[in-house]
C-alpha positions in Angstrom: 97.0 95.3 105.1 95.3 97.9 102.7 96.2 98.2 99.6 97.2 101.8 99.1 100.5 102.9 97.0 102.4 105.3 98.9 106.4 106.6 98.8 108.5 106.1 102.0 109.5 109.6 103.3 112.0 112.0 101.6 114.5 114.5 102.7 114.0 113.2 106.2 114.6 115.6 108.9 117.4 115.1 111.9 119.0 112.6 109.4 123.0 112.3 110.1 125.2 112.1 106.8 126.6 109.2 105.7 128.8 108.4 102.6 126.4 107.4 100.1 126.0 103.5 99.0 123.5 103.9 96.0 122.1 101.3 94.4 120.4 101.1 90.8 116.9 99.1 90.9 115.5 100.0 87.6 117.5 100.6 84.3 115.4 101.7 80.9 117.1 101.7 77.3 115.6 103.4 74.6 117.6 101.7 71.9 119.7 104.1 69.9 118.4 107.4 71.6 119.1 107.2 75.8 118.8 105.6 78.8 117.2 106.2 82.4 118.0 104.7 85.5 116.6 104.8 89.3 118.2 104.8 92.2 118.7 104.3 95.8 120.6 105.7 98.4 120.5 103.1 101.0 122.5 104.8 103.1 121.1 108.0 103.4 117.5 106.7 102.7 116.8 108.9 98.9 115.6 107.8 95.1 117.4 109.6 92.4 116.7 109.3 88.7 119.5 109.5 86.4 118.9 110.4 82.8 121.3 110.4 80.0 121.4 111.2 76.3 123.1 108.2 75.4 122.9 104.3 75.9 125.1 103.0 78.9 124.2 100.0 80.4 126.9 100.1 83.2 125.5 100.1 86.6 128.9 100.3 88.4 129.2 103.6 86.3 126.1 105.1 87.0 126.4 104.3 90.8 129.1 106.3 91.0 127.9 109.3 88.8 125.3 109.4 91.3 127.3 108.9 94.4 129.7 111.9 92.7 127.0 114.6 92.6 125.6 113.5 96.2 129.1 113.7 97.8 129.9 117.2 95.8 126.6 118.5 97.2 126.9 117.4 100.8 130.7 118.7 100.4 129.7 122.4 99.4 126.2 123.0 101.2 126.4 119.9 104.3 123.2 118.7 103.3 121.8 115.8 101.2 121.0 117.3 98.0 118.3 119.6 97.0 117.5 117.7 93.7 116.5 114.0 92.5 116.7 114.1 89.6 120.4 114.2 87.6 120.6 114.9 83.6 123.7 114.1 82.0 126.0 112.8 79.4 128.3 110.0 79.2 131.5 112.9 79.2 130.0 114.4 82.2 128.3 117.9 80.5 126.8 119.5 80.4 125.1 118.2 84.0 121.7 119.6 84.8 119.3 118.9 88.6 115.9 118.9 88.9 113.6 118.1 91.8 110.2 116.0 91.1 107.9 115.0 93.7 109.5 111.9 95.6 106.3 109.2 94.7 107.2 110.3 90.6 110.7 108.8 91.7 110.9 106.5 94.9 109.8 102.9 94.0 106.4 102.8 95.5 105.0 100.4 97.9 102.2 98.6 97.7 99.7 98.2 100.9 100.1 98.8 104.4 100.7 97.5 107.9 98.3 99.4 110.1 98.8 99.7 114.2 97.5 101.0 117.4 93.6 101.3 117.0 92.8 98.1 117.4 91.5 96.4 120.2 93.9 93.7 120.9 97.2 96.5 120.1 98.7 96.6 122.9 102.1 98.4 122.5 103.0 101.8 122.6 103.2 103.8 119.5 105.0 106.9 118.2 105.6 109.2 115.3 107.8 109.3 112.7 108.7 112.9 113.5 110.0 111.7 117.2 112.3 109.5 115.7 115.3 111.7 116.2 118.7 111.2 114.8 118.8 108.6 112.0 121.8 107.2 111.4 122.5 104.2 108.6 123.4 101.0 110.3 122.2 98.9 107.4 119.6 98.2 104.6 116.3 98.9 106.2 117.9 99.8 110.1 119.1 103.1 111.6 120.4 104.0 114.8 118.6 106.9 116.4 117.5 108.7 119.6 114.0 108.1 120.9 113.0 109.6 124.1 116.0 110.5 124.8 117.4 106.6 124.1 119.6 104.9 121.9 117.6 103.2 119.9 117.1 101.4 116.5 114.1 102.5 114.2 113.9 99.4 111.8 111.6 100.7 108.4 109.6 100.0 106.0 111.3 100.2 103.1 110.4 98.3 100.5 106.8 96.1 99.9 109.0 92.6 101.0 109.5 94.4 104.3 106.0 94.6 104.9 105.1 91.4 106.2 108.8 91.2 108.0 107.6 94.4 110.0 104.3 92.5 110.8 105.3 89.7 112.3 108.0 91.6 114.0 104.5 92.9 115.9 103.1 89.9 116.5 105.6 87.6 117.8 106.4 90.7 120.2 103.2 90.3 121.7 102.9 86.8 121.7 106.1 87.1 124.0 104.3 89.8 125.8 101.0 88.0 126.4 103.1 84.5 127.4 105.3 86.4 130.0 104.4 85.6 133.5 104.2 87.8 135.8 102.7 90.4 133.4 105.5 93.1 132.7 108.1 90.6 132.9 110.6 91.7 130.3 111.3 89.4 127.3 114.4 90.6 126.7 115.4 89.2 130.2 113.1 85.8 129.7 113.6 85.0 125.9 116.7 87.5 125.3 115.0 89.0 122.8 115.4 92.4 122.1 112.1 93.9 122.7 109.9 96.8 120.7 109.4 99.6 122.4 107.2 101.4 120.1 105.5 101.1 117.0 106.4 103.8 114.3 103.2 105.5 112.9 103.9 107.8 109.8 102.2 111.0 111.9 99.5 111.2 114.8 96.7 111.7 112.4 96.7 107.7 110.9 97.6 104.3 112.3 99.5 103.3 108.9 103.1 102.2 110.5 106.3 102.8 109.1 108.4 101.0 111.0 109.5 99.6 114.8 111.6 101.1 117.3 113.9 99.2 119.5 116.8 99.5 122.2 120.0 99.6 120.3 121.2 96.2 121.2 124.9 96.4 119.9 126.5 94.4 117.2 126.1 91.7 115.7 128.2 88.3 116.6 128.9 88.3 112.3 130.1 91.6 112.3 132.4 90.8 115.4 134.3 87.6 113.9 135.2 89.7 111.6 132.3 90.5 109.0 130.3 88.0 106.6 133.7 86.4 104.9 133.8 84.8 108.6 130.4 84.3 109.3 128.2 80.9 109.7 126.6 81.4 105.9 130.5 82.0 104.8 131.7 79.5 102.1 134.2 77.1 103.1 135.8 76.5 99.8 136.9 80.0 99.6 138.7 79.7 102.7 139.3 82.8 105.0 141.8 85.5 105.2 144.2 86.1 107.4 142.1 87.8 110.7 144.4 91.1 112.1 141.2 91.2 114.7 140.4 89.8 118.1 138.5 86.4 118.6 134.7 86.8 119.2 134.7 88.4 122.5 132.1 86.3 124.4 132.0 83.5 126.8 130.6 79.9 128.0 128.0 82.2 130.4 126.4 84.1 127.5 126.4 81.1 125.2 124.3 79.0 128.0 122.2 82.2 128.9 121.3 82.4 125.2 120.1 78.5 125.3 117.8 79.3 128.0 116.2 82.3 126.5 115.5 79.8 123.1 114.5 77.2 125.4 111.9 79.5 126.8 111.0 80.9 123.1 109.6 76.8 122.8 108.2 76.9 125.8 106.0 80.2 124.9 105.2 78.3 121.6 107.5 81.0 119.7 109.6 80.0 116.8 112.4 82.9 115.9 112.9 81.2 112.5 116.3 82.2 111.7 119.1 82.0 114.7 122.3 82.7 113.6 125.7 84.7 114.0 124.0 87.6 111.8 120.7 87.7 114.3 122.4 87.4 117.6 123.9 90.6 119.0 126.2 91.2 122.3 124.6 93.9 123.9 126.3 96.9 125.4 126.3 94.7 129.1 127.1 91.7 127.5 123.9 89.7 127.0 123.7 87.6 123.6 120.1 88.9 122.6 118.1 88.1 119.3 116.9 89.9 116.7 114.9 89.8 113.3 112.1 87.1 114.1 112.2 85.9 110.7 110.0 83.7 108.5 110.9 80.1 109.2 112.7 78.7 106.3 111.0 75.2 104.5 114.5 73.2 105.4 114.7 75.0 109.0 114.4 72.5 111.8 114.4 74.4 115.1 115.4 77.1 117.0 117.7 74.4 119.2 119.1 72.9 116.3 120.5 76.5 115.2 121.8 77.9 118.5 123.9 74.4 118.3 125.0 75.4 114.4 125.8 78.5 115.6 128.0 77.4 118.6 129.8 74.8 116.7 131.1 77.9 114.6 131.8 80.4 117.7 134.0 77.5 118.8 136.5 78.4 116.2 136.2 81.8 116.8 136.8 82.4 120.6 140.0 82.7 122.6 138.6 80.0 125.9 140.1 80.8 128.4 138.6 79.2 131.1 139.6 75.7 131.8 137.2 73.0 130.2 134.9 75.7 128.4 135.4 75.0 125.1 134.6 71.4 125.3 131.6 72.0 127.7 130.4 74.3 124.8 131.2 71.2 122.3 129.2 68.8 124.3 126.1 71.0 124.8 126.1 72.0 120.7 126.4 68.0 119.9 123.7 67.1 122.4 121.7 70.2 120.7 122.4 68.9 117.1 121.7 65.0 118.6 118.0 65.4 119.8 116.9 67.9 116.8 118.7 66.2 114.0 122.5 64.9 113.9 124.9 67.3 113.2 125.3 69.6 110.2 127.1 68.0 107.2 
Protein backbone atom coordinates (compact mmCIF):
# COMPACT_ATOMS: atom_id res chain seq x y z
CA UNK A 1 0.00 0.00 0.00
CA UNK A 2 1.35 3.66 -0.85
CA UNK A 3 1.24 6.05 1.28
CA UNK A 4 -0.68 8.82 -0.43
CA UNK A 5 -3.55 11.04 1.45
CA UNK A 6 -6.52 11.23 -0.55
CA UNK A 7 -10.55 11.99 0.14
CA UNK A 8 -13.14 9.29 -0.74
CA UNK A 9 -15.39 10.68 -3.55
CA UNK A 10 -18.07 13.47 -3.10
CA UNK A 11 -21.36 14.29 -4.50
CA UNK A 12 -21.35 10.94 -6.10
CA UNK A 13 -23.23 10.52 -9.26
CA UNK A 14 -26.37 7.91 -9.69
CA UNK A 15 -26.51 7.96 -5.88
CA UNK A 16 -30.26 7.11 -4.54
CA UNK A 17 -31.45 9.30 -1.44
CA UNK A 18 -31.67 8.06 1.67
CA UNK A 19 -32.70 9.63 5.07
CA UNK A 20 -29.59 10.93 6.44
CA UNK A 21 -27.82 9.08 9.52
CA UNK A 22 -24.90 11.59 10.28
CA UNK A 23 -22.46 11.04 12.45
CA UNK A 24 -19.90 13.56 14.23
CA UNK A 25 -16.11 12.21 14.20
CA UNK A 26 -14.28 15.39 15.20
CA UNK A 27 -15.53 18.10 17.67
CA UNK A 28 -13.14 21.34 18.34
CA UNK A 29 -13.85 23.89 21.30
CA UNK A 30 -12.38 27.07 21.34
CA UNK A 31 -13.05 27.87 25.02
CA UNK A 32 -15.24 30.87 25.49
CA UNK A 33 -15.41 31.97 21.62
CA UNK A 34 -17.05 28.72 19.38
CA UNK A 35 -16.96 25.47 18.40
CA UNK A 36 -16.49 23.28 15.09
CA UNK A 37 -17.53 19.97 14.36
CA UNK A 38 -17.18 17.37 11.33
CA UNK A 39 -19.33 15.24 10.08
CA UNK A 40 -20.55 12.23 8.33
CA UNK A 41 -23.34 11.25 6.42
CA UNK A 42 -23.05 7.57 6.41
CA UNK A 43 -25.89 7.07 4.67
CA UNK A 44 -25.71 9.09 1.86
CA UNK A 45 -21.75 8.91 1.77
CA UNK A 46 -20.88 13.15 2.54
CA UNK A 47 -18.58 15.20 5.23
CA UNK A 48 -20.12 18.38 6.49
CA UNK A 49 -18.54 20.92 8.79
CA UNK A 50 -20.56 22.64 11.17
CA UNK A 51 -19.40 25.85 12.70
CA UNK A 52 -21.02 27.74 15.38
CA UNK A 53 -20.50 31.04 17.28
CA UNK A 54 -20.88 29.61 20.48
CA UNK A 55 -19.66 26.50 22.69
CA UNK A 56 -22.03 23.36 22.46
CA UNK A 57 -20.63 20.28 23.19
CA UNK A 58 -23.84 18.23 22.31
CA UNK A 59 -23.35 15.81 19.62
CA UNK A 60 -26.94 14.46 19.57
CA UNK A 61 -27.78 18.27 18.89
CA UNK A 62 -25.51 18.92 16.26
CA UNK A 63 -26.39 15.53 14.44
CA UNK A 64 -29.60 16.70 14.08
CA UNK A 65 -28.89 20.35 13.02
CA UNK A 66 -27.06 18.76 10.33
CA UNK A 67 -29.52 16.05 9.50
CA UNK A 68 -32.22 19.26 9.50
CA UNK A 69 -30.56 21.26 6.65
CA UNK A 70 -29.77 17.94 4.60
CA UNK A 71 -33.48 16.80 4.71
CA UNK A 72 -34.80 20.62 3.98
CA UNK A 73 -32.43 20.64 0.98
CA UNK A 74 -33.26 17.20 -0.49
CA UNK A 75 -37.08 18.32 0.39
CA UNK A 76 -37.06 21.57 -1.85
CA UNK A 77 -34.39 20.80 -4.67
CA UNK A 78 -34.35 16.41 -4.62
CA UNK A 79 -30.75 16.41 -4.36
CA UNK A 80 -28.08 16.03 -1.58
CA UNK A 81 -27.10 19.44 -0.87
CA UNK A 82 -25.03 21.85 -2.82
CA UNK A 83 -22.93 22.94 0.30
CA UNK A 84 -20.60 21.29 3.15
CA UNK A 85 -20.19 23.51 5.06
CA UNK A 86 -23.08 24.86 7.65
CA UNK A 87 -22.58 28.25 9.87
CA UNK A 88 -24.80 28.71 12.58
CA UNK A 89 -25.96 29.70 16.00
CA UNK A 90 -27.19 27.88 18.85
CA UNK A 91 -31.01 29.68 18.13
CA UNK A 92 -30.73 28.66 14.65
CA UNK A 93 -29.87 32.29 12.82
CA UNK A 94 -28.90 33.54 11.22
CA UNK A 95 -27.83 30.06 9.06
CA UNK A 96 -25.24 30.60 6.37
CA UNK A 97 -23.80 27.42 3.43
CA UNK A 98 -20.71 27.33 2.02
CA UNK A 99 -18.99 24.74 -0.24
CA UNK A 100 -15.12 23.95 0.32
CA UNK A 101 -13.23 21.48 -1.58
CA UNK A 102 -14.27 17.91 -0.12
CA UNK A 103 -10.27 16.80 0.99
CA UNK A 104 -10.54 20.54 3.23
CA UNK A 105 -13.55 18.53 4.92
CA UNK A 106 -13.80 14.61 4.45
CA UNK A 107 -11.47 12.84 6.99
CA UNK A 108 -8.68 11.85 4.77
CA UNK A 109 -7.22 8.48 4.28
CA UNK A 110 -4.01 7.52 4.60
CA UNK A 111 -2.30 4.99 1.78
CA UNK A 112 -3.76 2.84 -0.70
CA UNK A 113 -4.71 -0.58 -1.84
CA UNK A 114 -3.64 -0.87 -5.46
CA UNK A 115 -5.11 -3.68 -8.10
CA UNK A 116 -5.12 -5.03 -11.55
CA UNK A 117 -1.48 -4.38 -12.96
CA UNK A 118 0.11 -6.83 -11.33
CA UNK A 119 1.13 -9.97 -12.56
CA UNK A 120 -0.37 -12.41 -10.29
CA UNK A 121 -4.06 -10.06 -10.37
CA UNK A 122 -6.15 -12.03 -11.65
CA UNK A 123 -9.77 -10.72 -11.31
CA UNK A 124 -11.62 -8.50 -13.29
CA UNK A 125 -11.65 -4.78 -12.58
CA UNK A 126 -13.93 -1.78 -13.08
CA UNK A 127 -14.55 1.82 -12.45
CA UNK A 128 -16.00 3.72 -10.03
CA UNK A 129 -18.08 5.53 -12.59
CA UNK A 130 -19.81 1.97 -13.72
CA UNK A 131 -20.92 1.51 -10.43
CA UNK A 132 -24.51 2.54 -11.03
CA UNK A 133 -27.12 3.07 -8.56
CA UNK A 134 -25.79 3.38 -4.94
CA UNK A 135 -28.00 2.71 -2.53
CA UNK A 136 -27.01 2.65 1.59
CA UNK A 137 -27.31 -0.73 2.96
CA UNK A 138 -24.85 -0.09 5.73
CA UNK A 139 -21.65 1.58 7.00
CA UNK A 140 -19.18 1.02 4.27
CA UNK A 141 -21.82 -1.31 1.77
CA UNK A 142 -24.34 -0.15 -0.96
CA UNK A 143 -26.52 -1.91 -3.05
CA UNK A 144 -26.14 -1.04 -6.74
CA UNK A 145 -26.37 -2.05 -10.41
CA UNK A 146 -23.28 -3.31 -12.18
CA UNK A 147 -23.53 -4.58 -15.59
CA UNK A 148 -26.84 -4.55 -15.52
CA UNK A 149 -26.69 -6.74 -11.93
CA UNK A 150 -27.78 -6.41 -8.57
CA UNK A 151 -24.87 -6.02 -6.92
CA UNK A 152 -23.09 -4.80 -3.65
CA UNK A 153 -20.16 -2.27 -4.13
CA UNK A 154 -18.43 -2.63 -0.54
CA UNK A 155 -15.88 0.84 -0.17
CA UNK A 156 -13.21 2.15 1.11
CA UNK A 157 -14.18 4.34 3.43
CA UNK A 158 -12.14 4.93 6.09
CA UNK A 159 -8.00 4.07 6.57
CA UNK A 160 -9.26 0.77 9.01
CA UNK A 161 -11.00 -0.42 5.89
CA UNK A 162 -8.04 -0.56 4.01
CA UNK A 163 -6.58 -3.72 4.97
CA UNK A 164 -10.36 -5.26 5.35
CA UNK A 165 -10.61 -4.51 1.53
CA UNK A 166 -7.26 -6.31 0.94
CA UNK A 167 -7.67 -9.32 2.30
CA UNK A 168 -11.15 -9.38 0.95
CA UNK A 169 -8.72 -9.73 -2.45
CA UNK A 170 -6.67 -12.14 -1.45
CA UNK A 171 -8.60 -14.77 0.16
CA UNK A 172 -10.91 -14.46 -3.09
CA UNK A 173 -8.12 -15.65 -4.97
CA UNK A 174 -6.83 -18.06 -2.78
CA UNK A 175 -10.42 -19.71 -3.24
CA UNK A 176 -10.01 -19.07 -6.91
CA UNK A 177 -6.57 -20.64 -7.31
CA UNK A 178 -7.66 -23.82 -4.82
CA UNK A 179 -10.89 -24.51 -6.96
CA UNK A 180 -10.64 -27.55 -8.96
CA UNK A 181 -11.63 -27.72 -12.02
CA UNK A 182 -10.44 -24.07 -12.77
CA UNK A 183 -13.72 -21.86 -13.01
CA UNK A 184 -15.41 -23.81 -10.59
CA UNK A 185 -17.46 -21.23 -8.65
CA UNK A 186 -16.66 -20.66 -4.92
CA UNK A 187 -19.77 -19.55 -4.09
CA UNK A 188 -21.10 -23.09 -5.01
CA UNK A 189 -17.86 -24.93 -3.39
CA UNK A 190 -17.14 -22.74 -0.26
CA UNK A 191 -20.59 -20.69 -0.33
CA UNK A 192 -18.89 -17.80 -0.37
CA UNK A 193 -20.15 -14.98 -1.97
CA UNK A 194 -17.69 -14.23 -4.66
CA UNK A 195 -16.06 -10.78 -6.09
CA UNK A 196 -16.81 -10.06 -9.20
CA UNK A 197 -14.75 -7.07 -9.77
CA UNK A 198 -12.35 -4.95 -8.23
CA UNK A 199 -13.39 -1.13 -7.95
CA UNK A 200 -10.65 1.11 -9.47
CA UNK A 201 -11.22 4.93 -8.68
CA UNK A 202 -11.11 5.67 -12.87
CA UNK A 203 -9.38 3.73 -15.84
CA UNK A 204 -6.34 5.95 -15.71
CA UNK A 205 -4.85 4.31 -12.10
CA UNK A 206 -4.95 0.99 -10.40
CA UNK A 207 -5.57 2.68 -6.85
CA UNK A 208 -8.99 0.68 -5.72
CA UNK A 209 -11.78 1.96 -3.99
CA UNK A 210 -13.62 -0.80 -3.24
CA UNK A 211 -15.12 -4.52 -4.36
CA UNK A 212 -18.09 -5.34 -6.15
CA UNK A 213 -20.20 -8.40 -5.35
CA UNK A 214 -23.63 -10.25 -6.23
CA UNK A 215 -26.16 -8.94 -3.87
CA UNK A 216 -26.41 -11.94 -1.73
CA UNK A 217 -29.56 -11.01 0.37
CA UNK A 218 -29.80 -10.47 4.08
CA UNK A 219 -28.27 -11.18 6.75
CA UNK A 220 -29.37 -14.29 9.14
CA UNK A 221 -29.06 -11.16 12.21
CA UNK A 222 -31.10 -8.89 10.43
CA UNK A 223 -33.73 -11.82 9.82
CA UNK A 224 -34.18 -12.98 13.67
CA UNK A 225 -35.13 -9.94 14.12
CA UNK A 226 -32.08 -7.36 14.15
CA UNK A 227 -28.90 -7.19 16.62
CA UNK A 228 -31.11 -7.24 20.01
CA UNK A 229 -31.60 -11.03 18.83
CA UNK A 230 -28.49 -11.74 17.42
CA UNK A 231 -25.54 -14.24 18.54
CA UNK A 232 -23.25 -11.12 20.04
CA UNK A 233 -26.80 -10.02 21.86
CA UNK A 234 -26.51 -9.83 25.62
CA UNK A 235 -28.40 -12.31 27.56
CA UNK A 236 -28.91 -10.37 30.68
CA UNK A 237 -30.86 -7.86 28.88
CA UNK A 238 -33.13 -10.37 27.86
CA UNK A 239 -35.27 -9.95 24.51
CA UNK A 240 -38.40 -8.33 23.52
CA UNK A 241 -41.31 -9.65 22.70
CA UNK A 242 -40.70 -10.82 18.58
CA UNK A 243 -44.10 -9.65 16.36
CA UNK A 244 -41.85 -11.31 13.42
CA UNK A 245 -41.50 -14.76 11.84
CA UNK A 246 -38.84 -17.35 13.09
CA UNK A 247 -35.59 -17.44 11.02
CA UNK A 248 -36.86 -18.69 7.86
CA UNK A 249 -34.21 -21.46 6.96
CA UNK A 250 -33.84 -25.10 7.22
CA UNK A 251 -31.74 -28.34 8.34
CA UNK A 252 -30.68 -28.46 4.28
CA UNK A 253 -29.09 -25.04 4.26
CA UNK A 254 -27.61 -25.37 7.80
CA UNK A 255 -25.69 -28.74 6.49
CA UNK A 256 -24.93 -27.17 2.98
CA UNK A 257 -23.34 -24.28 4.92
CA UNK A 258 -21.06 -26.98 6.97
CA UNK A 259 -19.78 -28.30 3.82
CA UNK A 260 -18.87 -25.11 2.16
CA UNK A 261 -16.63 -24.32 5.78
CA UNK A 262 -15.49 -27.74 5.58
CA UNK A 263 -14.13 -27.13 2.23
CA UNK A 264 -12.86 -23.43 3.35
CA UNK A 265 -10.19 -25.96 5.69
CA UNK A 266 -9.71 -27.97 3.19
CA UNK A 267 -8.38 -25.07 0.71
CA UNK A 268 -6.30 -23.88 3.79
CA UNK A 269 -8.83 -20.74 4.15
CA UNK A 270 -9.73 -19.41 7.43
CA UNK A 271 -12.97 -16.92 7.15
CA UNK A 272 -12.19 -15.50 10.68
CA UNK A 273 -15.37 -14.37 11.82
CA UNK A 274 -18.66 -16.80 11.12
CA UNK A 275 -21.60 -15.65 12.55
CA UNK A 276 -25.41 -14.69 12.31
CA UNK A 277 -24.19 -11.10 11.16
CA UNK A 278 -21.73 -12.70 8.14
CA UNK A 279 -24.05 -15.39 6.87
CA UNK A 280 -26.75 -14.24 4.46
CA UNK A 281 -29.81 -16.32 2.86
CA UNK A 282 -29.50 -15.63 -0.66
CA UNK A 283 -32.37 -14.67 -2.91
CA UNK A 284 -32.49 -18.93 -3.83
CA UNK A 285 -31.95 -19.84 -0.49
CA UNK A 286 -28.30 -20.75 -0.11
CA UNK A 287 -26.68 -19.64 3.43
CA UNK A 288 -23.56 -17.85 1.84
CA UNK A 289 -20.68 -15.96 3.75
CA UNK A 290 -19.45 -12.81 3.67
CA UNK A 291 -16.76 -10.40 5.20
CA UNK A 292 -13.61 -12.62 5.45
CA UNK A 293 -12.45 -11.00 8.45
CA UNK A 294 -9.26 -10.82 10.40
CA UNK A 295 -9.17 -13.86 12.69
CA UNK A 296 -9.72 -12.73 16.24
CA UNK A 297 -6.69 -13.81 19.06
CA UNK A 298 -9.52 -15.89 21.14
CA UNK A 299 -11.10 -17.32 17.70
CA UNK A 300 -10.72 -21.07 17.50
CA UNK A 301 -12.06 -22.13 14.09
CA UNK A 302 -14.35 -21.73 11.43
CA UNK A 303 -16.14 -25.27 12.76
CA UNK A 304 -16.28 -24.20 16.11
CA UNK A 305 -18.39 -21.07 14.97
CA UNK A 306 -20.77 -22.48 12.41
CA UNK A 307 -21.65 -24.83 15.62
CA UNK A 308 -22.05 -21.32 17.94
CA UNK A 309 -23.97 -20.14 15.37
CA UNK A 310 -26.45 -23.14 15.05
CA UNK A 311 -26.87 -23.56 18.69
CA UNK A 312 -28.44 -20.00 18.49
CA UNK A 313 -30.60 -20.58 15.02
CA UNK A 314 -32.00 -23.44 17.12
CA UNK A 315 -33.99 -21.02 19.14
CA UNK A 316 -34.86 -19.13 16.41
CA UNK A 317 -36.49 -21.50 13.76
CA UNK A 318 -40.06 -22.91 13.56
CA UNK A 319 -38.75 -27.05 12.68
CA UNK A 320 -40.97 -28.37 11.11
CA UNK A 321 -39.72 -31.40 9.87
CA UNK A 322 -39.75 -34.37 12.10
CA UNK A 323 -36.27 -34.96 14.03
CA UNK A 324 -34.62 -31.71 12.48
CA UNK A 325 -34.05 -29.76 15.31
CA UNK A 326 -32.25 -32.38 17.19
CA UNK A 327 -30.22 -33.58 14.13
CA UNK A 328 -29.15 -29.85 14.06
CA UNK A 329 -28.32 -30.22 18.03
CA UNK A 330 -26.28 -33.27 17.55
CA UNK A 331 -24.23 -31.95 14.59
CA UNK A 332 -23.51 -28.34 16.56
CA UNK A 333 -22.39 -30.51 19.83
CA UNK A 334 -20.26 -32.84 17.76
CA UNK A 335 -18.88 -29.36 16.02
CA UNK A 336 -18.30 -27.70 19.53
CA UNK A 337 -16.86 -31.38 20.86
CA UNK A 338 -13.87 -31.88 18.37
CA UNK A 339 -12.86 -27.98 18.23
CA UNK A 340 -13.34 -27.13 21.90
CA UNK A 341 -16.39 -28.08 24.29
CA UNK A 342 -19.24 -26.09 24.05
CA UNK A 343 -19.54 -22.26 24.53
CA UNK A 344 -20.02 -21.25 28.20
Amino acid sequence: MSSTRWAAPADEADRVWHEPEVIIYNLIVYPEVSSSAIAYDVANRKWYELNLDTIVRDEDWMDAVITKHISDYHAHHGTLPDFNVINTTREGTPTTFEKKPNEHVARRIEGNVHYGRGPSDILPTTTFEQVKQKLYLNRGIDRCVWNGADCIFKRIEFVEDLEAIEREIKTREALLAASEPPGTSIELRFHVLPILAVVNKHSETDEVLGIIMPYGGQSLESLAGGYQYGMGADPEEGLPPKPWPSLPIAEEQIIDLLRGVRELAKAGVVHGDVNDRNTLLTPDNRLVLVDMGEVAPDYVSDVHALGRMMLWALEMVSWTTPGAEDRVRQIATQLLAETGGMPE
